[in-house]
N, C-alpha and C positions, 0 to 999 in steps of 0.2 A: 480889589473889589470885583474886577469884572470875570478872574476866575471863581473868588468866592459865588457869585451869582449865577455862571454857566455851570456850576458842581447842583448845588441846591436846585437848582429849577430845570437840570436834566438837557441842558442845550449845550452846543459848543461856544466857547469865543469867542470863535472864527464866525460864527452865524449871528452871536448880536452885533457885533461890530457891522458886518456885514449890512444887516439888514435894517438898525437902525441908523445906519450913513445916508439912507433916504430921506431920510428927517436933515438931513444938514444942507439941504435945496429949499427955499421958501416956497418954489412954485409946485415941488414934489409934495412936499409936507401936507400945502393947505388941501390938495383936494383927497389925500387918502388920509387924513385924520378927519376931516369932513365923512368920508364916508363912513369910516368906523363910527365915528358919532352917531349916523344915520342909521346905521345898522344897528347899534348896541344902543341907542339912550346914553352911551358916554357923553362925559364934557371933555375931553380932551382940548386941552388947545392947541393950537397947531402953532402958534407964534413960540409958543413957552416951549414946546417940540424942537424947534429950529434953535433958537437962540441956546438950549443946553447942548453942552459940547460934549460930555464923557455919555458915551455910549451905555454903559452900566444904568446910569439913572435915566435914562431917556426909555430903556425896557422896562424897568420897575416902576416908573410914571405912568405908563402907558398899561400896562397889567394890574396896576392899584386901581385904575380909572376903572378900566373894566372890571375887576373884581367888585368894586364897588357899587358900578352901575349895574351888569349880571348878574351878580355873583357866583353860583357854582355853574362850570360848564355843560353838564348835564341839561340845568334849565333851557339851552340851547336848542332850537329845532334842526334837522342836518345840512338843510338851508345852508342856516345863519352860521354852523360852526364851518362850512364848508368854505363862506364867501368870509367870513371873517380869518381864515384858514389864507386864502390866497389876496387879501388886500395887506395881510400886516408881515405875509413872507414865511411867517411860522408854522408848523405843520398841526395837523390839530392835535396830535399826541403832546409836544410841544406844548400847547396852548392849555389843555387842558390840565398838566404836571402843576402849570403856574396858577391858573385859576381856580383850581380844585385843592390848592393845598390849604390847609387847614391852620397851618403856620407860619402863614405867607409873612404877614407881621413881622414874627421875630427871627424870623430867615431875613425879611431887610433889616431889619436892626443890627443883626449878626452881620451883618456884608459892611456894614456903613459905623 
């Protein structure tokens, strides 16, 4: 799975592992899922964040939340794509591959 979803959404691996293993700290978790909330209108929750172990769905959790509360990254001011860019680790190229694709859906279907 987690190669199917670093292929589809243009990232490495080695980078969602990487950078969602910050989620596997509770004291990590709550204040930078807190802030992405603050930032985007996401509901993420940070608890649900921490307690998932496979790193694969803990990125596609987190980019449905946003997809859902954003939607296209575009609508983004350069601000917002900037700090959201450096609280969640991903570049905004990155960010925007995931949030802008149009078959995010069934690209997670496909993975899962």
């Amino acid at each position: 799975r987690l190669a199917a979803a670093s292929q589809a959404f243009g990232t490495s691996q080695e980078k969602i592992i990487t950078t969602m293993s910050k989620y596997d700290i509770l004291e990590d978790a709550i204040p930078t899922i807190n802030k992405i909330n603050i930032l985007t209108g996401a509901a993420i929750d940070p608890y649900l964040m921490f307690a998932e172990k496979d790193p694969t769905k803990k990125f596609i959790n987190m980019f449905q939340a946003l997809k859902s509360s954003v939607g296209d990254f575009n609508n983004l001011d350069r601000f917002t794509k900037s700090a959201l860019a450096n609280i969640t680790g991903f570049s905004e190229d990155e960010i925007q591959i995931v949030m802008n694709s149009k078959n995010v859906n069934k690209q997670i279907l496909r993975i899962y």
